[in-house]
C-alpha positions in Angstrom: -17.4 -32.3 18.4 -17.2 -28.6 16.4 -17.7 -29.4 12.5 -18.5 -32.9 12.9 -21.7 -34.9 12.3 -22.3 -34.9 16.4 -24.3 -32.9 18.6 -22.6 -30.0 19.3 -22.9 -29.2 23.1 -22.8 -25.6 23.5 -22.6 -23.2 26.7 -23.3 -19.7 26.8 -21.7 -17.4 29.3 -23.4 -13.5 29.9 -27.3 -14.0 29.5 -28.3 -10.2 28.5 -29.6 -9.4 25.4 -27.1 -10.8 22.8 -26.7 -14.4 25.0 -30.9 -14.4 24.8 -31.1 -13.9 21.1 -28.4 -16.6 20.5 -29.8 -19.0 22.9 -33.2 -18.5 21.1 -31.2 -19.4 18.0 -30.0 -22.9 19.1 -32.8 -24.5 20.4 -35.0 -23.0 17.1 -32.8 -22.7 14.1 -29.9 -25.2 14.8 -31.8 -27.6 17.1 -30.6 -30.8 15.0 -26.8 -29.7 15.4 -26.4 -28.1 18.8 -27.6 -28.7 21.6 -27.4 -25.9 24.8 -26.0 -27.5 27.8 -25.7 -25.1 29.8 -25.9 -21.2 30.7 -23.8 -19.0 32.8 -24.0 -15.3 34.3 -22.1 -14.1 37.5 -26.0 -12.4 38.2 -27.5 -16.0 38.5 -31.2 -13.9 38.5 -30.2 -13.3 34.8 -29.7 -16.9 33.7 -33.1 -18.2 35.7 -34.9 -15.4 33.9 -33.5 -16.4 30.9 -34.2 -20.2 31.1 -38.0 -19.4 31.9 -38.3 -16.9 29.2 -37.3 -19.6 26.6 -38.2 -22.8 28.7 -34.5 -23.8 28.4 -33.8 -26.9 29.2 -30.3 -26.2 29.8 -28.1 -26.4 33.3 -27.2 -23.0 35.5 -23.5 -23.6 35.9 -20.7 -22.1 37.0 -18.0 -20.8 34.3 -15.6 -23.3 34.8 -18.0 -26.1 34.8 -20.0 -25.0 32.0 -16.6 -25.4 30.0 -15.6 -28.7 31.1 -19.1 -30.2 30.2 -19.4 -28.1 26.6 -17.1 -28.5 23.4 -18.5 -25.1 22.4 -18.5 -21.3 24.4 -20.3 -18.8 23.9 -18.9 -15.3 25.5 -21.7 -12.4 25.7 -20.5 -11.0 28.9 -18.4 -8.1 28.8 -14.9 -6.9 27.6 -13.7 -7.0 31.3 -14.4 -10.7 31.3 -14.2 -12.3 27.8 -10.3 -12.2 27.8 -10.0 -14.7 31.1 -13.0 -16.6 29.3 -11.4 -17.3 26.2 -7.6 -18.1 27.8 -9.6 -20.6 30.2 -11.8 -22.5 27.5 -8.4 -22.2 24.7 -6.4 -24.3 27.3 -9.6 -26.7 28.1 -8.9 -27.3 24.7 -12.8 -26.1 23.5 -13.5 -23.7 20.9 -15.1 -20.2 21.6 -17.1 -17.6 20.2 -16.1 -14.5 21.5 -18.3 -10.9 21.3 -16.9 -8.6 23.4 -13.9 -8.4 21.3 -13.1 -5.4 23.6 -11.6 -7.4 26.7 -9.1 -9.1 23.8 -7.6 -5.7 22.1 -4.4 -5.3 24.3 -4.1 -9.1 24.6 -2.6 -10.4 21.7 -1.3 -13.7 23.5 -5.0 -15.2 23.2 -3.8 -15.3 19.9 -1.2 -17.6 20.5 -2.8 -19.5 23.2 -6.0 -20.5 20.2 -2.7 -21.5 18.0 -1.5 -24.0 20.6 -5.5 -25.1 21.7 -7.6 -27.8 20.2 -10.3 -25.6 20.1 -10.4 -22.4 17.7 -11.5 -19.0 18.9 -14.4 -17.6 16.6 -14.8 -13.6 16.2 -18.2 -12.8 14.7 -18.3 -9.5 12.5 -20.8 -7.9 14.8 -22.1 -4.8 13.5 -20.1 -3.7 11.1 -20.0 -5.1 6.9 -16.5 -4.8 5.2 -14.4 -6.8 7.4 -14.2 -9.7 4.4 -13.0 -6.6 2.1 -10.6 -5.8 5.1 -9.3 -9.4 5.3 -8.2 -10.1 1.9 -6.6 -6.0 1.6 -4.2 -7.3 4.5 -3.3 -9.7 2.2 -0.7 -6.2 0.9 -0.1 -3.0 1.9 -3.2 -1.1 3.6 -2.6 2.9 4.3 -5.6 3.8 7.0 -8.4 1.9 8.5 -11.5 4.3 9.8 -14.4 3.9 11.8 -17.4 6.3 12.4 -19.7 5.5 14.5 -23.1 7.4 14.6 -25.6 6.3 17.8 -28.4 8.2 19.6 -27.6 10.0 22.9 -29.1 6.9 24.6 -27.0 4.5 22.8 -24.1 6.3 24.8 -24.9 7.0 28.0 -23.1 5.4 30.9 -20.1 5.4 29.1 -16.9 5.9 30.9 -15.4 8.4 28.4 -18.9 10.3 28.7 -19.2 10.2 32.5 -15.1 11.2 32.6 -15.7 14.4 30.4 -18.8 15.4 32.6 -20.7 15.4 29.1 -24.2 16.1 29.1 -25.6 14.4 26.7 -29.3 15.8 27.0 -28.1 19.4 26.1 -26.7 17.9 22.8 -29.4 19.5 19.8 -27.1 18.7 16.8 -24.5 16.8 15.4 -21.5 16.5 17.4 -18.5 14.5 17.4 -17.9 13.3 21.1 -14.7 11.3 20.4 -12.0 11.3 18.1 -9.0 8.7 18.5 -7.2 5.7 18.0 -9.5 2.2 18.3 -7.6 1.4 22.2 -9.0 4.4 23.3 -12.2 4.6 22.0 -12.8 0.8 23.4 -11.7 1.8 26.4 -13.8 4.6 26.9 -17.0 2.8 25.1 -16.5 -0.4 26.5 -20.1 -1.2 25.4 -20.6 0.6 22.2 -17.8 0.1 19.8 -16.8 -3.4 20.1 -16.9 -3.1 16.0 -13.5 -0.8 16.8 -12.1 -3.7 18.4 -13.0 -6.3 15.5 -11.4 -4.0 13.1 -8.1 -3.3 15.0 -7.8 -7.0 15.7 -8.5 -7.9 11.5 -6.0 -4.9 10.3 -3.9 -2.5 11.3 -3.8 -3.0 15.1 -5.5 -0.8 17.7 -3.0 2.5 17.9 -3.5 3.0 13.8 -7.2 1.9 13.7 -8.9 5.5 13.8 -12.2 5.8 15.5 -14.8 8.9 15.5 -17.9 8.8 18.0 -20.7 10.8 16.6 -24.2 11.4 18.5 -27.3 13.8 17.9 -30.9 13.7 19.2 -31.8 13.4 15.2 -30.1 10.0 15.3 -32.8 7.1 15.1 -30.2 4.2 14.3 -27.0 2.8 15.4 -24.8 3.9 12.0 -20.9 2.2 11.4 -19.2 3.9 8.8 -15.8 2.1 7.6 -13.1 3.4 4.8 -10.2 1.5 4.4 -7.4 2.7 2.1 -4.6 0.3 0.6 -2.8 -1.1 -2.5 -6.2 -2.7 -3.7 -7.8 0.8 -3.6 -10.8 2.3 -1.0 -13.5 0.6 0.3 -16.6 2.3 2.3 -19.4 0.2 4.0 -21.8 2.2 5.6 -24.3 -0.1 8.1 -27.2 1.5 9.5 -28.6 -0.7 12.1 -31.4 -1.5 14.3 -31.0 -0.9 18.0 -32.4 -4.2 19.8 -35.5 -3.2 21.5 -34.1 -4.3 25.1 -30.6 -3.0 24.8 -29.8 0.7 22.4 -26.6 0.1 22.8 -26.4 -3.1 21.1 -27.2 -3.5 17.7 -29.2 -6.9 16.3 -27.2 -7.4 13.7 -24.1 -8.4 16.6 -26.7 -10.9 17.7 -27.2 -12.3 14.4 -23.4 -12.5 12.9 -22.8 -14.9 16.3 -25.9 -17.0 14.8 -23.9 -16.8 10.7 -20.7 -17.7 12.8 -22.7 -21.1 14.5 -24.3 -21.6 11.3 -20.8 -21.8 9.4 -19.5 -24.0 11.8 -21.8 -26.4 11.3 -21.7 -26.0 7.4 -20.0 -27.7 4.9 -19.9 -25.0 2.6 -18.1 -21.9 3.4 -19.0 -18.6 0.9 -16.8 -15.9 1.4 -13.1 -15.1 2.9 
């Protein structure tokens, strides 16, 4: 039951980093409300090492099972996945918390698939500040939505956009702008790193008009998201400069921790904020 005065049984699918730090979360922080049923990762190593690192008491279980016996999903996978995820546990009628906003940028029919479902279809503001700002803006006319990202060579590598361009990020010494685009692109080509380019296209002006640039330079120590927006209501900049988690530079904690805001306002009965 999702906002009700029952034990909400959770499942979380993609055990990596992010899926460690918010199972950590439910059986500490919101032990009284939700409970973690199960856990999920198509590398079965990943969920056992998970269960024994926290002394889960949770279930391995296959996706589909893990959403028939849960009422709430948890998606820390990947962008190739978190589409067929979301569409499966929408039409199971169960709510879903979704971070690889990625897979969902050219599918706007999960959109009308969480308007038809039971369940409701949660997008934490990862690592980014301003989409509240963004939200209400919508609310009229908005002229240009922009996203710089700034990460450390490492935060990059393995990306398909790097590997595709043959760029050698170790010969990088200062700062350089790698990538320059609309949001579809630069998700597609940083499947793992801009996920915030994704969140914004999905909250404002769509993925073709959001505008993304990739910055990287060995000088970089932090994972840095820069958003302007410009609109009726005027120009808003948010700069975040976040902390890599220690397991994963790519990811940055503060995407763990707005999936742990977006648990803690479901089970609220205050809501502060748009």
């Amino acid at each position: 039951m999702i906002g009700g005065r029952e034990m909400i049984k959770s499942g979380i699918i993609g055990c990596g980093t992010i899926g460690g730090v918010i199972a950590d979360a439910i059986v500490g922080r919101f032990k009284d409300s939700i409970t973690l049923t199960g856990v999920s990762d198509v590398n079965e190593t990943n969920a056992r090492a998970l269960i024994k690192k926290l002394n889960l008491k949770a279930e391995i279980l296959k996706q589909s099972e893990l959403i028939k016996k849960c009422d709430l999903i948890i998606e820390s996978a990947s962008g190739s996945v978190s589409y067929e995820i979301a569409k499966e546990a929408l039409r199971a009628a169960k709510s879903i918390i979704v971070m690889s906003t990625g897979g969902l940028l050219d599918k706007p029919d999960i959109f009308l698939i969480a308007g038809k479902s039971a369940g409701k279809l949660y997008i934490p503001s990862g690592a980014i500040c301003g989409l509240d700002g963004l939200k209400g803006a919508m609310m009229r006319r908005v002229e240009s939505v922009t996203l710089t990202t700034k990460k450390p060579p490492k935060g990059l590598a393995g990306a398909p956009y790097i590997t595709e361009n043959k760029i050698d990020l170790d010969s990088i010494k200062d700062e350089t702008v790698i990538f320059e685009g609309a949001a579809i692109d630069a998700v597609k080509g940083f499947p793992q790193n801009v996920n915030v380019a994704a969140t914004l296209s999905l909250s404002g002006l769509g993925a073709t008009k959001t505008k993304v640039r990739i910055m990287t330079s060995p000088g970089y120590t932090s994972n840095t998201h820069e958003v302007e927006i410009t609109g009726d209501f005027g120009r808003l900049k948010t700069v975040t400069d976040n902390v890599p988690m220690p397991t994963n530079p790519k990811t940055s904690y503060l995407a763990a921790l707005s999936a742990i805001a977006v648990l803690d306002g479901i089970i609220s009965s205050v809501k502060i904020g748009n």
